[in-house]
N, C-alpha and C positions, 0 to 999 in steps of 0.2 A: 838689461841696461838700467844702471841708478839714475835717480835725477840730475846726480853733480853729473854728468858725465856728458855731458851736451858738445863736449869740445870732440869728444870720440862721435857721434852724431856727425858732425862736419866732417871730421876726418873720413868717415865713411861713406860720404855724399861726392865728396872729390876723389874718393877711389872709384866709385862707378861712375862717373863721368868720365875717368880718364879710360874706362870701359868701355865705354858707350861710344865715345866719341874716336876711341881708338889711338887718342894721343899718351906723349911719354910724361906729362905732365899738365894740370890745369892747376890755374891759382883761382880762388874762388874771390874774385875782391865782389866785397857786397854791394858797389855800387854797379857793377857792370849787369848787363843782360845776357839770357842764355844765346842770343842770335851775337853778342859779340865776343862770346868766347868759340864760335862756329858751332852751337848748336839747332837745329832745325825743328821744326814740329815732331818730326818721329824719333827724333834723341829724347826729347822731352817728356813723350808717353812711355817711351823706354825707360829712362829715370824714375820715373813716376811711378810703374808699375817695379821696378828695382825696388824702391825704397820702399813701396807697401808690403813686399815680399822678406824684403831684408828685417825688417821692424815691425814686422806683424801691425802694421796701421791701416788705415783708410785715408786715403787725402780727397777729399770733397773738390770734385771739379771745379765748381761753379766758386769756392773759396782761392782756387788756383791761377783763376781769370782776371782776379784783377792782383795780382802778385808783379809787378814791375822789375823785380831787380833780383839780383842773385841774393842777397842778404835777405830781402824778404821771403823766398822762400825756404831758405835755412832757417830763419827763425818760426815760419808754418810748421815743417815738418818736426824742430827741434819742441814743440807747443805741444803736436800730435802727439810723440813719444814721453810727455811726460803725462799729460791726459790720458793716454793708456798706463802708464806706470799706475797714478793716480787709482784710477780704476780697478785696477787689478789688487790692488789693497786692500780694497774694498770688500 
Protein backbone atom coordinates (compact mmCIF):
# COMPACT_ATOMS: atom_id res chain seq x y z
CA UNK A 1 0.00 0.00 0.00
CA UNK A 2 1.38 3.64 -1.12
CA UNK A 3 1.28 6.56 1.16
CA UNK A 4 -1.34 8.50 -0.98
CA UNK A 5 -3.49 5.70 -0.34
CA UNK A 6 -4.70 6.35 3.15
CA UNK A 7 -8.39 6.86 1.98
CA UNK A 8 -8.08 2.90 0.99
CA UNK A 9 -6.73 2.46 4.74
CA UNK A 10 -10.32 3.68 5.96
CA UNK A 11 -11.93 1.96 3.56
CA UNK A 12 -10.57 -1.13 4.79
CA UNK A 13 -11.03 -0.48 8.49
CA UNK A 14 -15.02 -0.22 7.94
CA UNK A 15 -14.88 -3.25 6.03
CA UNK A 16 -13.75 -5.40 9.08
CA UNK A 17 -15.84 -3.69 11.22
CA UNK A 18 -18.74 -4.40 9.34
CA UNK A 19 -17.01 -8.03 9.97
CA UNK A 20 -16.61 -7.83 13.18
CA UNK A 21 -19.61 -6.51 14.31
CA UNK A 22 -21.63 -8.54 11.83
CA UNK A 23 -23.56 -5.48 10.59
CA UNK A 24 -24.63 -4.67 6.69
CA UNK A 25 -23.05 -1.35 7.17
CA UNK A 26 -20.92 1.00 9.47
CA UNK A 27 -20.42 4.76 8.85
CA UNK A 28 -17.09 5.50 10.58
CA UNK A 29 -17.92 9.30 11.52
CA UNK A 30 -14.68 10.31 13.31
CA UNK A 31 -16.37 11.92 16.08
CA UNK A 32 -18.17 9.07 17.42
CA UNK A 33 -16.88 5.99 19.78
CA UNK A 34 -16.36 2.33 19.12
CA UNK A 35 -19.09 1.72 22.20
CA UNK A 36 -21.55 4.02 20.01
CA UNK A 37 -21.36 2.39 16.96
CA UNK A 38 -22.20 -1.07 19.22
CA UNK A 39 -18.76 -2.11 19.45
CA UNK A 40 -17.61 -3.83 22.94
CA UNK A 41 -14.11 -4.70 24.20
CA UNK A 42 -13.82 -7.94 22.22
CA UNK A 43 -14.76 -6.19 18.79
CA UNK A 44 -12.17 -3.96 19.59
CA UNK A 45 -9.23 -6.63 20.15
CA UNK A 46 -10.88 -8.29 17.20
CA UNK A 47 -10.16 -5.17 15.08
CA UNK A 48 -7.09 -4.68 16.42
CA UNK A 49 -5.52 -7.81 15.82
CA UNK A 50 -7.54 -7.64 12.04
CA UNK A 51 -5.73 -4.61 11.26
CA UNK A 52 -2.13 -5.82 12.36
CA UNK A 53 -2.75 -8.94 10.34
CA UNK A 54 -4.25 -7.00 7.43
CA UNK A 55 -1.31 -4.44 7.16
CA UNK A 56 1.44 -6.15 8.57
CA UNK A 57 1.73 -3.43 11.57
CA UNK A 58 1.91 -3.38 15.17
CA UNK A 59 -0.39 -1.08 17.06
CA UNK A 60 1.13 -0.39 20.63
CA UNK A 61 -1.60 -0.83 23.31
CA UNK A 62 -0.66 1.45 25.72
CA UNK A 63 -0.83 4.27 22.33
CA UNK A 64 -4.30 2.70 21.83
CA UNK A 65 -5.72 3.73 25.50
CA UNK A 66 -5.86 6.98 25.28
CA UNK A 67 -7.37 7.01 21.44
CA UNK A 68 -11.11 8.64 22.14
CA UNK A 69 -12.78 8.66 19.06
CA UNK A 70 -13.14 6.70 15.97
CA UNK A 71 -11.15 9.46 13.83
CA UNK A 72 -8.47 9.21 16.13
CA UNK A 73 -7.85 5.86 15.57
CA UNK A 74 -7.92 5.95 11.96
CA UNK A 75 -5.60 8.33 11.96
CA UNK A 76 -3.05 5.83 14.55
CA UNK A 77 -3.40 3.19 12.30
CA UNK A 78 -3.37 5.25 9.00
CA UNK A 79 0.40 6.98 10.81
CA UNK A 80 1.36 3.18 11.47
CA UNK A 81 1.04 2.19 7.71
CA UNK A 82 2.82 4.86 6.54
CA UNK A 83 5.77 4.35 9.12
CA UNK A 84 5.98 1.02 8.01
CA UNK A 85 5.82 2.07 4.28
CA UNK A 86 8.50 4.65 5.35
CA UNK A 87 10.69 1.85 6.71
CA UNK A 88 10.62 -0.52 4.33
CA UNK A 89 12.28 2.10 1.89
CA UNK A 90 14.56 2.06 3.88
Amino acid sequence: MKPDKSAEVEEIMRKLLVKILRKKKVVLDRKLTFKQIGADSLDIIQLMVAIEETFDIELIDEDCQVINDIGGFIDYVKKRVSLKQCQSLS
